[in-house]
N, C-alpha and C positions, 0 to 999 in steps of 0.2 A: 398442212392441209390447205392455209389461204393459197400458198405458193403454187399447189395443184389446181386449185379451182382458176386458178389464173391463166394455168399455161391451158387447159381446156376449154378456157373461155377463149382463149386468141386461138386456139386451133379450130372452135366454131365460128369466130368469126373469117377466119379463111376460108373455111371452108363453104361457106354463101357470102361471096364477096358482094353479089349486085344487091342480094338483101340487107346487108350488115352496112353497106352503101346508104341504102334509104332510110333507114333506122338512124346513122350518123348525121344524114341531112336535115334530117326533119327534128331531130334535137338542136344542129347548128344553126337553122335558119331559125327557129321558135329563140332561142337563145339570143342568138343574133338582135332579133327585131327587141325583143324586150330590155336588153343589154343597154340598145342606143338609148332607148326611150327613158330607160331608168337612171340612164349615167346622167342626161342632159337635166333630169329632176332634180337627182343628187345634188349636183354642185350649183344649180338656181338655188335650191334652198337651205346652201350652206348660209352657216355665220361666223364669216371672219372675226368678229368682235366678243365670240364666246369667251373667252378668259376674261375677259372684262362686263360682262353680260350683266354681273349683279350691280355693277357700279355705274354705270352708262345711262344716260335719260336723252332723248330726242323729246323738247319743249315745242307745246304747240298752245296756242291760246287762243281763246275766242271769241273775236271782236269785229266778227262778218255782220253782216247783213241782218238783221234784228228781225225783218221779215221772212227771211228764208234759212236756213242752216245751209251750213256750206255742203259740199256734195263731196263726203268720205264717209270711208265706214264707222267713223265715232262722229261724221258731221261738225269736225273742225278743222281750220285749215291748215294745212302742210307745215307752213312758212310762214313764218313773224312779217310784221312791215318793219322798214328801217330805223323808225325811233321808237318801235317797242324794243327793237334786238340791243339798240343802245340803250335804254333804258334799263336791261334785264346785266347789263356788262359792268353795271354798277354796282353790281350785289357782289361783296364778300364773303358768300355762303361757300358755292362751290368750288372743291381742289380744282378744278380745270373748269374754262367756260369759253365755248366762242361761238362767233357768229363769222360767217360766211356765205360765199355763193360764187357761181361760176360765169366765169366772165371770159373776156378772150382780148391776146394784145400785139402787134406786128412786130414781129423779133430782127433787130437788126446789129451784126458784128461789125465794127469798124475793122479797116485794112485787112477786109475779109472777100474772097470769091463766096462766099456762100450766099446764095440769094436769101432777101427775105422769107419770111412765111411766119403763118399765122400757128400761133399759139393757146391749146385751151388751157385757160388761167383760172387757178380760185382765190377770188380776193379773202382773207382770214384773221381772223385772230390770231397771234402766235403760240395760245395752248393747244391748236390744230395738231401739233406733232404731236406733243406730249400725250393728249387724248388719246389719241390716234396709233401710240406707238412707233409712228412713223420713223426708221431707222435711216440715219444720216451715215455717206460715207465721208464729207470733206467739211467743217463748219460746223453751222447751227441755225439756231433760227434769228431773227430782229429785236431788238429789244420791245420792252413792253410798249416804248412811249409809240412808237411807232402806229398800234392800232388806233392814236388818237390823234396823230400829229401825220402831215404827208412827207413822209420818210421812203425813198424811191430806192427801197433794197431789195431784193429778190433771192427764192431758193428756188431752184432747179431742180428738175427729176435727172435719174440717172442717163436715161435717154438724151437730154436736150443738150447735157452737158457732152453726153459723146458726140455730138453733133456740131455743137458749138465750140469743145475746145480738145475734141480728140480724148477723151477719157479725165483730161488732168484734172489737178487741183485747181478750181479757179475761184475761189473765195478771194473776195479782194481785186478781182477783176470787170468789168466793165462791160454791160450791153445796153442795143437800145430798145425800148419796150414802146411805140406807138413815136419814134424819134425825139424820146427822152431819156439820158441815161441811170442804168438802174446799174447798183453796185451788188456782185454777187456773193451775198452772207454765207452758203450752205447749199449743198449737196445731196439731194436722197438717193440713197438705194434701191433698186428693182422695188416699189411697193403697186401691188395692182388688186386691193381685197374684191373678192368678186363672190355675191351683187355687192354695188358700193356703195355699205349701210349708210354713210354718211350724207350721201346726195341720192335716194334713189326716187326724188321725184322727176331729176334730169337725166333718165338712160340707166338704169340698176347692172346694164351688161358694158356699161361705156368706160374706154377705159381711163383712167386718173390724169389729172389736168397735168401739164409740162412746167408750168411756173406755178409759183406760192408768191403772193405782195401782201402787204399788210394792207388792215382794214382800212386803217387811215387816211387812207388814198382816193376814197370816193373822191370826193368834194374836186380836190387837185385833176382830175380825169372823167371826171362828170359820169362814171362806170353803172352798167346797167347792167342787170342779168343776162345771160346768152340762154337761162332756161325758161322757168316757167315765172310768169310775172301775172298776177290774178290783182283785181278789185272789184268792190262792188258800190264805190263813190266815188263821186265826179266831185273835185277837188277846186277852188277858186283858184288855187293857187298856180303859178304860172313859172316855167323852167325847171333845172335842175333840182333845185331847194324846196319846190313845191313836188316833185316826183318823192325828193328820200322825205315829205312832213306828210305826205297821203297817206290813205289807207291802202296800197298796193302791200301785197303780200310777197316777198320773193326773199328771204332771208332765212335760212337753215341756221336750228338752234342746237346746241348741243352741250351738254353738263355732266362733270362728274362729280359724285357725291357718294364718300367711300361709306359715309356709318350714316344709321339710321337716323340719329339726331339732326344730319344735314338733310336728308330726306324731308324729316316733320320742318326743320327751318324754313327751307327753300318752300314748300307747300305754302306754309304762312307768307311767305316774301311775296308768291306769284299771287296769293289771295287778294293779303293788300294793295299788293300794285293792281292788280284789277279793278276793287270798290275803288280806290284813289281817281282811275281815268272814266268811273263810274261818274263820279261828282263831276268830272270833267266835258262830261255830253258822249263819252265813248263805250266801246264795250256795252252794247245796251240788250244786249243774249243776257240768257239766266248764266250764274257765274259760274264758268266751268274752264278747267284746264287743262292739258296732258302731259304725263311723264312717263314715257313709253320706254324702257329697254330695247338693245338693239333687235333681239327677240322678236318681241312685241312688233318692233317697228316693222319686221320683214312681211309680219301677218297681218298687219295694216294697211301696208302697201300692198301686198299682193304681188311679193316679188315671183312667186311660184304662182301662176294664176292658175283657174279652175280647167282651164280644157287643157293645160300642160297635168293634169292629174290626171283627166278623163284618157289621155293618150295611153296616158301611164298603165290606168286598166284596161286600156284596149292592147294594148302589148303582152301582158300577162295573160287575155283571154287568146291571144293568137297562139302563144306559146301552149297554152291550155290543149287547145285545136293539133298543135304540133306533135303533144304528150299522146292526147288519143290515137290519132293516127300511128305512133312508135307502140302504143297498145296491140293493134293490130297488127302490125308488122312480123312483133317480138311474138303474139301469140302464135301468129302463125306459122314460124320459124322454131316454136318451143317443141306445138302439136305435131310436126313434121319429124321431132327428137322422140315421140312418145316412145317409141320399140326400145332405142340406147337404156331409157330412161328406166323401162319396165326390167330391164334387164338388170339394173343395176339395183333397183327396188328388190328383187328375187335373187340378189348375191347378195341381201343384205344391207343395202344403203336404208336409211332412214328418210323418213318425208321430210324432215328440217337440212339433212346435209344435200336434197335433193333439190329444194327449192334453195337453198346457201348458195350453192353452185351454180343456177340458173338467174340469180340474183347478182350475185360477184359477176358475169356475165353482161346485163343490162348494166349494170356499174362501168363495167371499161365501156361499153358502147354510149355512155353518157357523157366520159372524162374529156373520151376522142372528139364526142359534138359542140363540148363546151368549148372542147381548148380552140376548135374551127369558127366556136362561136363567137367568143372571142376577138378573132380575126373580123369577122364578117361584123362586129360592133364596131371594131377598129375602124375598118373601112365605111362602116355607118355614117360615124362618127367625122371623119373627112371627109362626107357626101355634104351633109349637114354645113360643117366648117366653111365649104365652097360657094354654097347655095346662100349661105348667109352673109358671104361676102366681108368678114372681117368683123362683124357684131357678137359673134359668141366665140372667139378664138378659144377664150379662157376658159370655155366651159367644154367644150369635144376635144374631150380628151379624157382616158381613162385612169383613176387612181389605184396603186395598190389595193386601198378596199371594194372595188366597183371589178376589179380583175378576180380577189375572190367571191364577192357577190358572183360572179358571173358562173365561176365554175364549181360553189357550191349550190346555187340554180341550175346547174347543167347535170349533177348529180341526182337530187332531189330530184328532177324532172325523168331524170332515168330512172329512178327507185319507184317514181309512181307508175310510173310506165314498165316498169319490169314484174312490179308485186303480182298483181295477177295472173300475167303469163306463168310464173315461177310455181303460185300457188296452184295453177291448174295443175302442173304439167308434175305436179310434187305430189297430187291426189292419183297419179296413173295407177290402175290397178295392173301388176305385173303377170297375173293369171288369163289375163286376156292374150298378153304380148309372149308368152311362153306357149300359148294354145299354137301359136300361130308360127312359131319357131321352126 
């Protein structure tokens, strides 16, 4: 019986091509718009760092301005200063701990035609991959000493190295970084998490920095953030040594801690070290700390902002508008069937195999809008990509689950938009349409 209600359904839709036309349109444009709008939601407010979600902590402290709170939504700041981040690199609490930030350095091959260029760089601690999962193809990463010591080694994105050495293995091989040579330890793999929980106060859509150097390295290169660099005191201090002993803020913290027991330690670690620079004239806020999950961190940031929501329900209200309209359409293409209908009601058909059939009917008219829909998201989606000019590549584009979002919204949108037409035209009384026979 489905198999009949099907082939009657395509025979009505041939049969009012220019109707059956408008009814598909006005599902794939309503589908269409909400499609884009919902996909570019989707994948803003993924978390790459889910499988690690329960262990992961983004460390923030608070040691601003005693007269003002800093200006977040917990009112603490982003980013550590540089001898809080060393300070905190000293604790053997956590399985994994670093501190970093992003910087940038002029890339140069000896006995090479390739011109320089600039490279975006994250200075780091070497538990950066480990935390991070980050998958190596060639190598590893630097030894420990290195985050303490200025040791001029370097790991490459998969990118830099196909640029640099044609794909190969070059571990062990040699560039120059600001015309100092840096030796290259390791290799990563395609890694581009998007938004990029780990820095999203510098560009959450930006893509992953092309070199990895150890921490260590400040001092030797005099390295300054390329992102966000805050204070709220003006420092005696004069040069280099007095920027990394200020109160500027520009240092990303980051901690794992697998059990609970490292939890409550690390809590007491950050407590103490807090009263301790208490005594010291600093930190003069009431004592407070954070240990955010990468979760947590997304919704703190605000890496999905508020008018990328409100978009979100204006697309679903367009589609809403789309739906009504396919109401009309469908009804009036049903009521035009009333006589077929009556007739088949008076041979005997039931109200349920009446409205079944007029129902499986709006169903293919909704499959046809979505799958157009779909399309017309596609192309959204590269409208978007273009317009954006290279900042959201990663994100316009549609995933197997955003494909079937799409076309069981295309459904749904057709069942609500078919129920009534179906339901009227299922109430026909057949004594009228036989009068008239």
């Amino acid at each position: 019986m489905f198999g009949y209600y099907i082939s009657l359904a395509l025979r009505s839709i041939r049969g009012t091509p220019i109707l059956s036309a408008l009814m598909i349109a006005a599902i794939a444009v309503g589908v269409g718009a909400a499609m884009t709008t919902l996909t570019l939601n989707h994948m803003m407010s993924q978390n790459p760092l889910d499988r690690k979600d329960s262990v992961l902590y983004a460390v923030q402290l608070d040691g601003w301005d005693p007269n003002e709170a800093y200006d977040s939504n917990n009112q603490m700041p982003w980013q550590l200063t540089y001898k809080d981040a060393q300070a905190l690199l000293r604790s053997d609490i956590p399985t994994h701990q670093i501190a970093m930030h992003r910087t940038g350095f002029t890339v140069e091959k000896d006995n090479s035609d390739l011109r320089p260029f600039t490279a975006d760089t994250r200075a780091t601690t070497r538990d950066f991959f480990t935390l991070f999962d980050v998958p190596f193809i060639y190598g590893g990463t630097w030894n420990a000493d290195a985050d303490k010591s200025p040791v001029q080694q370097v790991v490459l994105s998969k990118e830099t190295n196909d640029k640099l050495f044609d794909g190969e293995n070059s571990v062990g091989k040699s560039i120059s970084l600001n015309g100092e040579p840096f030796t290259v330890v390791g290799v990563i793999d395609h890694w581009n998490p998007v938004p990029k929980v780990y820095d999203l106060n510098n560009g959450p859509f930006n893509d992953s920095e092309e070199l990895y150097i150890p921490f260590g390295l400040h001092r030797r290169f005099e390295m300054y953030s390329w992102g966000n660099t805050n204070g709220w005191k003006n420092d005696d201090s004069e040069g280099y040594e007095g920027f990394l002993q200020s109160e500027n803020i520009w240092i990303q913290y980051w901690v794992q801690l697998d059990t609970a027991e490292q939890v409550e330690q690390y809590r007491d670690f950050l407590t103490g070290y807090i009263r301790q620079q208490k005594e010291q004239g600093r930190f003069e806020r009431p004592l407070k700390f954070g240990l955010s999950h990468p979760s947590e961190w997304l919704v703190l940031n605000e890496a999905l902002r508020d008018d990328n929501r409100v978009l979100g329900w204006l697309s679903l209200a367009f589609l809403l508008v789309c739906v009504v309209n396919a109401v009309a359409l469908l009804l009036a293409k049903f009521l035009r069937k009333a006589p077929e209908a009556g007739v088949r009601r008076a041979l005997g058909a039931s109200r349920n195999a009446v409205f079944t059939q007029h129902l499986i009917e709006s169903a293919c008219i909704g499959i046809t809008g979505g799958l157009f829909g779909i399309l017309l998201a596609i192309l959204g989606l590269q409208s978007v990509k273009h317009l954006a000019m290279g900042y959201i590549d990663q994100l316009a584009y549609m995933d197997w689950q955003m494909v079937l979002a799409a076309i069981g919204l295309a459904i749904l949108a057709s069942l609500l938009a078919g129920a009534y037409p179906a339901w009227r035209i299922s109430r026909t009384n057949p004594s009228i349409y036989l009068k008239t026979q």
